[in-house]
PATI-890817 format. One record per residue: residue in three letters; x, y, z of N, C-alpha, C in turn. Coordinates in steps of 0.05 Angstrom, whole numbers, padded with zeros to 5 digits, always signed. Atoms other than C-alpha are relative to their C-alpha. Example, Ala and Ser with C-alpha at 12.3 -4.5 7.8 and 13.67 -1.06 7.14 Angstrom:
# residues 2
ALA+00018-00024+00000+00246-00090+00156+00018+00024+00000/SER-00016-00024-00001+00273-00021+00143-00015+00022+00014/
# end
This chain:
# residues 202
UNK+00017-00024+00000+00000+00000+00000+00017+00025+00000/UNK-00011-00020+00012+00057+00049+00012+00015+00011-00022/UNK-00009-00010+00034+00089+00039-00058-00029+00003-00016/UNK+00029-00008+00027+00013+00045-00094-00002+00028+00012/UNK+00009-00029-00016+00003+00118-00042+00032+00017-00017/UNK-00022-00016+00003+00082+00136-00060+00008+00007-00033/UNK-00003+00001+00028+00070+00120-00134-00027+00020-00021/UNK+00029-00018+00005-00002+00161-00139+00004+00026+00014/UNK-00002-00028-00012+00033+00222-00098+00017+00014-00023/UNK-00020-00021+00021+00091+00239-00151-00014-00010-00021/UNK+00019-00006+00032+00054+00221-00216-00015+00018+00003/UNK+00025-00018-00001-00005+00262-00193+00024+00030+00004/UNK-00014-00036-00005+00049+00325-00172+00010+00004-00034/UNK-00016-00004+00026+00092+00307-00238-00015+00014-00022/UNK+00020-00003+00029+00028+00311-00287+00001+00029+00009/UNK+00007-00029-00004+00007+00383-00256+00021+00015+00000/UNK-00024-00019+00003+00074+00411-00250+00000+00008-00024/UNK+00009-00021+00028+00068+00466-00317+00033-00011-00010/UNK-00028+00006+00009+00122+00443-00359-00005+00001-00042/UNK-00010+00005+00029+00137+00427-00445-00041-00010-00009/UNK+00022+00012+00003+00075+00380-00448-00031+00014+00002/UNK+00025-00010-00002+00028+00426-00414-00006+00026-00007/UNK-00006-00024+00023+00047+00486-00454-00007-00003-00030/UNK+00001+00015+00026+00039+00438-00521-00036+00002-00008/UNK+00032+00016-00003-00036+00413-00494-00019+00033-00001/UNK+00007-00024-00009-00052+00493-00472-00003+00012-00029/UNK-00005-00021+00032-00031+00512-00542-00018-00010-00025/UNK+00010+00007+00022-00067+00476-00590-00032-00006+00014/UNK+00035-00004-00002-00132+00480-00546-00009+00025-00002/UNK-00001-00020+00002-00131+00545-00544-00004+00012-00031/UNK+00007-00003+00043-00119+00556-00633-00014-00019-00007/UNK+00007+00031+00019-00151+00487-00647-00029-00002+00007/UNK+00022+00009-00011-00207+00476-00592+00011-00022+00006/UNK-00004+00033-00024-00225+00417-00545+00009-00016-00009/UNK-00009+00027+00011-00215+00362-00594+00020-00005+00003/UNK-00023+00000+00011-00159+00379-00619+00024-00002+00021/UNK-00016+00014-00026-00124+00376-00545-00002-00007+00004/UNK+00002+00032-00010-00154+00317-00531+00005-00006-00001/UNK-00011+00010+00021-00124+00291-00587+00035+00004+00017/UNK-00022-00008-00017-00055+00325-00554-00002-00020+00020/UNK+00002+00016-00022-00070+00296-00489+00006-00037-00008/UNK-00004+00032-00003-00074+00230-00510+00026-00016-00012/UNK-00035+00000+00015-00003+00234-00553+00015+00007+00028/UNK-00013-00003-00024+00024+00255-00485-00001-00029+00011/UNK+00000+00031-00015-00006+00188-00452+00010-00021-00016/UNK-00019+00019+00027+00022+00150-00510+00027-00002+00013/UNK-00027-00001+00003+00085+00179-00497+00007-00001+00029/UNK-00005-00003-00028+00085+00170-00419+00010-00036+00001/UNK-00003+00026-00009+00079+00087-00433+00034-00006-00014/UNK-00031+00009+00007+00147+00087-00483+00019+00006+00026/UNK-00016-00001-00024+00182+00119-00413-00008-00022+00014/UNK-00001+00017-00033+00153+00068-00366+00009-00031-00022/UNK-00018+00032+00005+00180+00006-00419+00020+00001+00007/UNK-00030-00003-00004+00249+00029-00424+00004+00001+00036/UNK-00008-00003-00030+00247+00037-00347-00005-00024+00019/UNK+00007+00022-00010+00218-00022-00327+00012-00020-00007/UNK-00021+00016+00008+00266-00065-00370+00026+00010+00020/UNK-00029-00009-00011+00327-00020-00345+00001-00006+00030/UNK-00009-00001-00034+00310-00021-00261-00009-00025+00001/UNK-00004+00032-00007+00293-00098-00273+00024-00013-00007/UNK-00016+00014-00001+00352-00113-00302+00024+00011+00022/UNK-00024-00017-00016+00392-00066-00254-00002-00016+00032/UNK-00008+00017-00022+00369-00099-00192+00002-00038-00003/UNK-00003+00028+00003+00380-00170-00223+00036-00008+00003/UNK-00019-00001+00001+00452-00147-00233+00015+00000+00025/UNK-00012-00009-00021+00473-00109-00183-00023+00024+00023/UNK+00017-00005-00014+00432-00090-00119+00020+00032+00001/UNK-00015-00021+00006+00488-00032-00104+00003+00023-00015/UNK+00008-00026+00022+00481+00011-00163-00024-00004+00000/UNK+00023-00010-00004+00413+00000-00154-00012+00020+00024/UNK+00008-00022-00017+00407+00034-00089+00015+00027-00011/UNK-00015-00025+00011+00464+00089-00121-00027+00013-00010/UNK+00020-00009+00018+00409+00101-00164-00027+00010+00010/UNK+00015+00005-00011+00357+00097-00125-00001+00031+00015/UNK-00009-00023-00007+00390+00151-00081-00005+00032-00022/UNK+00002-00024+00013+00398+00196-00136-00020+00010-00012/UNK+00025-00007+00002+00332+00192-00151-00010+00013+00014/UNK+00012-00016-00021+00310+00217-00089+00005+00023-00001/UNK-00005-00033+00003+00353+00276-00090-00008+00015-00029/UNK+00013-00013+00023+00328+00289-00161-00032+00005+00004/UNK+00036-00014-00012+00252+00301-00128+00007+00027+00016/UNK-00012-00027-00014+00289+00345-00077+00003+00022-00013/UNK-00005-00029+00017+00315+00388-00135-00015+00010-00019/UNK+00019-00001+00015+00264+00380-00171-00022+00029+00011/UNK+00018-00008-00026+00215+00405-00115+00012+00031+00003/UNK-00009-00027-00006+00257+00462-00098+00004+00024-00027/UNK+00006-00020+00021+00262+00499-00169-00031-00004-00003/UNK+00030-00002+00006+00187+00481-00174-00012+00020+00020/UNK-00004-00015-00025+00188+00517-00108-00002+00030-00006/UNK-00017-00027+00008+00220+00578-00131-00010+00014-00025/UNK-00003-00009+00023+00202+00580-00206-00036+00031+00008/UNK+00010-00023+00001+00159+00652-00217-00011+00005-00024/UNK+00023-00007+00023+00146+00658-00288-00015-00012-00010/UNK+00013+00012+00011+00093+00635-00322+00009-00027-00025/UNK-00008+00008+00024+00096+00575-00370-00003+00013-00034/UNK+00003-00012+00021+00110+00602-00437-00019-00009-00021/UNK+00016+00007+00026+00058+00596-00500-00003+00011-00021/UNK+00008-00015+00033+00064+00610-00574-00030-00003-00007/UNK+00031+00000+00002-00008+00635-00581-00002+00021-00032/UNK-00016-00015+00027+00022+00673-00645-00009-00014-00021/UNK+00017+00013+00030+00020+00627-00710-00015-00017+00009/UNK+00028+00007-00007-00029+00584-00725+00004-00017-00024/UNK+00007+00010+00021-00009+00532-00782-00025-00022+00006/UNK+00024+00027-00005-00058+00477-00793+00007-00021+00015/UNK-00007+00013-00021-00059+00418-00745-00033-00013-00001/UNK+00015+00019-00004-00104+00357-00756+00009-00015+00030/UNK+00001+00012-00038-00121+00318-00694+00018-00025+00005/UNK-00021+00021+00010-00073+00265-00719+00028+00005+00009/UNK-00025-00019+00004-00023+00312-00724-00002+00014+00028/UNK+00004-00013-00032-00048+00344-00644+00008-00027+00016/UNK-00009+00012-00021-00035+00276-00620+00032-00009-00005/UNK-00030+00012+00001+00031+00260-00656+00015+00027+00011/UNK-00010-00025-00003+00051+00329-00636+00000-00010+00042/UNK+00002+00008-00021+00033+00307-00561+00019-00021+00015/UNK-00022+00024+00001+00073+00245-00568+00029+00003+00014/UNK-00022-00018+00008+00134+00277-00592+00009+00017+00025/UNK-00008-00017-00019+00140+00326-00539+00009-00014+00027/UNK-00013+00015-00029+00131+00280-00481+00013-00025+00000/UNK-00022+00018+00008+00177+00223-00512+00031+00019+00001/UNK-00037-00017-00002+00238+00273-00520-00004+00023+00012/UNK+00009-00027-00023+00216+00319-00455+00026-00020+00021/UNK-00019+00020-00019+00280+00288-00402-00017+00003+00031/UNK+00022+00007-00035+00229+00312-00349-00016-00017+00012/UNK+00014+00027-00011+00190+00260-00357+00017-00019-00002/UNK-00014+00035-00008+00249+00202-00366+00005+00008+00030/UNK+00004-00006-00022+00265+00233-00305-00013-00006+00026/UNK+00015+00004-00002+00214+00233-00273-00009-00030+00020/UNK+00011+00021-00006+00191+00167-00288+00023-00019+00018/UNK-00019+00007-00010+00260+00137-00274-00002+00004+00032/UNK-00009-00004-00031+00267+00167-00201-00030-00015+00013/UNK+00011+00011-00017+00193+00140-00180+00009-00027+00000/UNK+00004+00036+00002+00204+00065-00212+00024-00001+00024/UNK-00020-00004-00020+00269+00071-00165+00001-00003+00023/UNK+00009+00000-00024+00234+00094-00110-00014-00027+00012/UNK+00019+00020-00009+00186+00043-00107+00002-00030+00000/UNK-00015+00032+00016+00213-00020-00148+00011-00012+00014/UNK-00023+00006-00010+00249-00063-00114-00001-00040-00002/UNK-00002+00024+00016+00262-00144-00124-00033-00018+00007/UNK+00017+00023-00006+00200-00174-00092-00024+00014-00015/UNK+00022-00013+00009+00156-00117-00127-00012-00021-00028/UNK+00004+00022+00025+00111-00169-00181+00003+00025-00035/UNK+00002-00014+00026+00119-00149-00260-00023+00018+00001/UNK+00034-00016+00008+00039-00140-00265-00001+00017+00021/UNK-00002-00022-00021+00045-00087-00204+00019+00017-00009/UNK-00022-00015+00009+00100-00056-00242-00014+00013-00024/UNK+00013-00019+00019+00059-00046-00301-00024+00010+00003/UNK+00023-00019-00006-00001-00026-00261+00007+00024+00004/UNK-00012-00026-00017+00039+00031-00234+00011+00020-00030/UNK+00001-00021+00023+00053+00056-00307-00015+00001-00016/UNK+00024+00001+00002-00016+00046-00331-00015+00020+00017/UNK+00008-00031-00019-00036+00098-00277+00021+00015-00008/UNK-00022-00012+00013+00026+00134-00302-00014+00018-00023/UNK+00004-00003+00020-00003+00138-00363-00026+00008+00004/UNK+00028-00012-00008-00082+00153-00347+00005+00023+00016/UNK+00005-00031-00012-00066+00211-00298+00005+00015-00024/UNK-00016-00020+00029-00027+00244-00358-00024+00010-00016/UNK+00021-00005+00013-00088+00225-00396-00029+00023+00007/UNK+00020-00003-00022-00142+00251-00340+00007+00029-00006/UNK-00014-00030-00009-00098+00321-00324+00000+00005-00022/UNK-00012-00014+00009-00083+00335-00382-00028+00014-00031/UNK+00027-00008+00010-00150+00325-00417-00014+00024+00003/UNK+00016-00025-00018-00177+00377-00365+00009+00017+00001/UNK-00007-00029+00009-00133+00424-00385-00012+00004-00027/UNK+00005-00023+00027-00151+00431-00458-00025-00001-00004/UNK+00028-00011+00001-00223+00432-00434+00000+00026+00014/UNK+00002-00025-00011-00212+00490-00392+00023+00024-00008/UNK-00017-00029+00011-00158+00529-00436-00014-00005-00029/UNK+00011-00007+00016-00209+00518-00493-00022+00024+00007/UNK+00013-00023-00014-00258+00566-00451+00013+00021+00021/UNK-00011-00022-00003-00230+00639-00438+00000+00003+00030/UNK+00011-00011-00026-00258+00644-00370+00010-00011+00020/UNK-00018+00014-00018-00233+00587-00340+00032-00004-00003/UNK-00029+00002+00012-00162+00590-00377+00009+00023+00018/UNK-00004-00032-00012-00155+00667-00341+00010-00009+00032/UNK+00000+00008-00034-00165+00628-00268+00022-00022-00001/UNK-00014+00027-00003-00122+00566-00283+00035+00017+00010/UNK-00029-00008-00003-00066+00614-00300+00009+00011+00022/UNK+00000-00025-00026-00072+00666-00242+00002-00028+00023/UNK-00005+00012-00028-00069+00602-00194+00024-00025+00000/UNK-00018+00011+00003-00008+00577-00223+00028+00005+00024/UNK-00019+00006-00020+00042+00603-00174+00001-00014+00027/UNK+00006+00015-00019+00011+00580-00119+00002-00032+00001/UNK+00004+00040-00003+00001+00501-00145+00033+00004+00002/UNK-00017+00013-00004+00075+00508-00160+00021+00000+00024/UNK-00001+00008-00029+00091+00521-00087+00002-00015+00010/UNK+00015+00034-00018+00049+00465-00059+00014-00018-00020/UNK-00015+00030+00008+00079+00416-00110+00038-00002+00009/UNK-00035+00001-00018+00163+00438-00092-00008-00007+00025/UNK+00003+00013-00033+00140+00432-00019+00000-00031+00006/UNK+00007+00020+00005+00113+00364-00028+00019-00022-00015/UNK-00039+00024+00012+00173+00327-00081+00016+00010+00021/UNK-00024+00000-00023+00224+00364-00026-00003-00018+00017/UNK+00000+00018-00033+00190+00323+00036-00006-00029-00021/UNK-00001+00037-00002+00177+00258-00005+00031-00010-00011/UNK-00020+00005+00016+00244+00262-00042+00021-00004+00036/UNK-00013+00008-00030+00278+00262+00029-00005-00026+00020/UNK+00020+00013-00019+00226+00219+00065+00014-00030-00016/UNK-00001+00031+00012+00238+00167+00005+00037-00007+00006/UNK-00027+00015+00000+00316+00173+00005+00016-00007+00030/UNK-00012+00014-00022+00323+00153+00076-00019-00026+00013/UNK+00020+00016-00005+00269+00102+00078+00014-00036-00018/UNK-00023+00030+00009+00304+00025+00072-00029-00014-00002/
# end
């Protein structure tokens, strides 16, 4: 139960934290409409499950190898929430958005565009890397390993959906933004204490 709680606390911060992806999803609901970020959104969750293969092959074969560099790793995971947490902490400006041109952009083309971004974004190998780390460890079963990036992949979907329904409508896009400094506060606060909590936790 505390790796399913420790694995549904940083996905759920990761997805909301304003970053590449949610700048991508913001932007083409905004010129395009709902669909057409939906469409986004779900090229994001696409591109959330290629991270959790490569990661789930790499920290199974790492603690098959060598337990040792797996904790190294493991470690440095932790402190990568810490630092994470703390520029999320700190950061002040707004995420940036080209709301400027405007080529065409089939919904094909909104989700391979979605994809793309969060396949070669390092925030999310990142990311994904430091929770499987956190949590993984040899007795954890496969099918619990790929439940955990299956939720990975649906928050992405969930969050990110509900942005390009509410930055397709003006009114609520105006409030999302204005209460951006604040979420990213509460989310640095939150990776600082689990990124600590986890890297001294045997």
């Amino acid at each position: 139960m505390t790796e399913v709680i420790a694995v549904a606390v940083i996905t759920l911060l990761a997805v909301i934290s304003p970053g590449a992806d949610f700048a991508m999803v913001v932007r083409n609901s905004y010129l395009y409409g709902r669909p057409t970020g939906l469409f986004a959104a779900a090229g994001v969750a696409a591109g959330v499950l290629v991270h959790v293969s490569y990661t789930m092959l790499g920290v199974g074969l790492l603690i098959a190898s060598s337990t040792a560099l797996f904790t190294v790793i493991k470690l440095a995971g932790a402190a990568y929430l810490v630092w994470i947490g703390i520029r999320t902490f700190r950061a002040r400006a707004e995420v940036t958005v080209d709301l400027e041109s405007k080529p065409q952009l089939t919904r094909l083309g909104a989700m391979r565009s979605g994809f793309l971004t969060n396949v070669l974004n390092p925030k999310t190998t990142l990311f994904v890397v430091s929770t499987f780390t956190q949590v993984v460890d040899p007795g954890t079963p496969l099918w619990q390993q790929a439940g955990y990036g299956l939720f990975m992949s649906a928050a992405h979907l969930g969050w990110f959906g509900a942005v390009a329904v509410f930055f397709s409508v003006s009114s609520l896009r105006e409030r999302m933004l204005k209460a951006q400094k604040t979420l990213n506060r509460a989310i640095g606060s939150v990776l600082v204490g689990l990124g600590v909590g986890l890297g001294f936790a045997r």
